[in-house]
Phi, psi and omega in degrees: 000124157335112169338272173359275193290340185275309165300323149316330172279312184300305212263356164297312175230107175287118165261340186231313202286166211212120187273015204284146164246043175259161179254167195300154193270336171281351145293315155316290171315281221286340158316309163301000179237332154315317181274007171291290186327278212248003178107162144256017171276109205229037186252003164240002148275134195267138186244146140247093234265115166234115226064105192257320188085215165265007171114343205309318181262329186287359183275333191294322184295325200267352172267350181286344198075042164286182179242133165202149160259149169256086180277145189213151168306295191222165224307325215271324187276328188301304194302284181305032115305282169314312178306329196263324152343278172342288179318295172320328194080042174232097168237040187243025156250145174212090192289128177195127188314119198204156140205156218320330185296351177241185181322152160248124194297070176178153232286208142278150184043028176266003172274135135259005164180129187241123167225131190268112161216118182049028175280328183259001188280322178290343176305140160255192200330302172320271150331298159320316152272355158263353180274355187259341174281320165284356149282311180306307182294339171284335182266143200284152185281112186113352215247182185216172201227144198241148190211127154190105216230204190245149188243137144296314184276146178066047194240084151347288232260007185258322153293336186287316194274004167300309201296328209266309187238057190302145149248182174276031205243132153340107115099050203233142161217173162234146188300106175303335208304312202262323201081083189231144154263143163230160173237135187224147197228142171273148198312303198291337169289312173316286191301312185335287212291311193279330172313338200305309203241354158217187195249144160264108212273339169179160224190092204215120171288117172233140186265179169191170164263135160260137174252149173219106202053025180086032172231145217236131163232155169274124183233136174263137195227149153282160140204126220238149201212095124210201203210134186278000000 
């Protein structure tokens, strides 16, 4: 099954993905340390939401008063992102079906900020690199990038499903639930791959419970703070 169509079924019947509109809490962190950086003024700043989802964090940026986009797979989140949007009075948003692996309809150096929050994890290789060479280039010199995605190290249930359900890919496995691929990275891989294209301002392993079919995994994620 096609990316496209695998994200389009979860959020038609969500198995994994979460209809919550509060945004991620490392997100939230990272605000405080953004307005520490620039201030509170963020109303002449541009966000760019990659994998938007349903709105949930690009809306929280855009009531902070960012102006922001979103790319997003599918059709059905895009649309509840704009309804909630709507709903809100956030209309400095603009959601629209893309992915993230390929070119971006924007300019150069026009982000002040790009966030990644468990999006990039389903790209493959191929894709991966065109989404860290098209963040680099949209995003302004000095502008950051919010990152948070899947660790490999010290992750049990994330080596048991390499072992069980590899994909064919460097450090890939795939979700029987969704037919999903995901890519999970160990810290030297991470700093290897992303360093390429930004400076890494911090770099830090956290866990949470996952739900998957009413069963809970411990899962370990980076979350990473940099800036081109």
């Amino acid at each position: 099954m096609a990316q496209k169509e695998v994200w389009e079924k979860e959020y038609y019947n969500p198995k994994l993905v979460t209809l919550s509109e509060e945004p991620r809490k490392d997100l939230k962190i990272f605000v405080k340390f953004l307005r520490k950086e620039q201030g509170d003024d963020f109303n002449n700043l541009k966000a760019l939401d990659l994998g938007s989802g349903t709105g949930r964090n690009g809306n929280y940026l855009a009531d902070l008063g960012f102006q922001v986009a979103g790319f997003e797979l599918s059709k059905t989140a895009v649309e509840l992102a704009k309804q909630r949007a709507s709903e809100q009075g956030l209309f400095n948003t603009n959601y629209r079906v893309l992915n993230i692996g390929e070119k971006y309809p924007l300019e150069d150096n026009s982000i002040d900020l790009v966030i990644d929050v468990m999006s990039s994890n389903s790209l493959n290789e191929k894709e991966r690199e065109i989404y860290l060479a098209e963040t680099s280039r949209v995003l302004k010199t000095g502008g950051y990038f919010f990152f948070r995605g899947l660790c490999k190290d010290g992750d049990k249930h994330t080596k048991n499903l390499i072992k069980l359900n590899p994909g064919l890919e460097k450090d890939t496995y795939i979700n029987k639930d969704m037919g999903l691929v995901e890519r999970v990275f160990t810290e030297s891989d991470f700093i290897e791959l992303y360093s390429k294209y930004f400076s890494i301002l911090r770099l830090e392993k956290k866990s949470n419970y996952a739900k998957m079919n009413n069963q809970s995994y411990k899962r370990n994620y980076w979350v990473a703070y940099m800036q081109k």
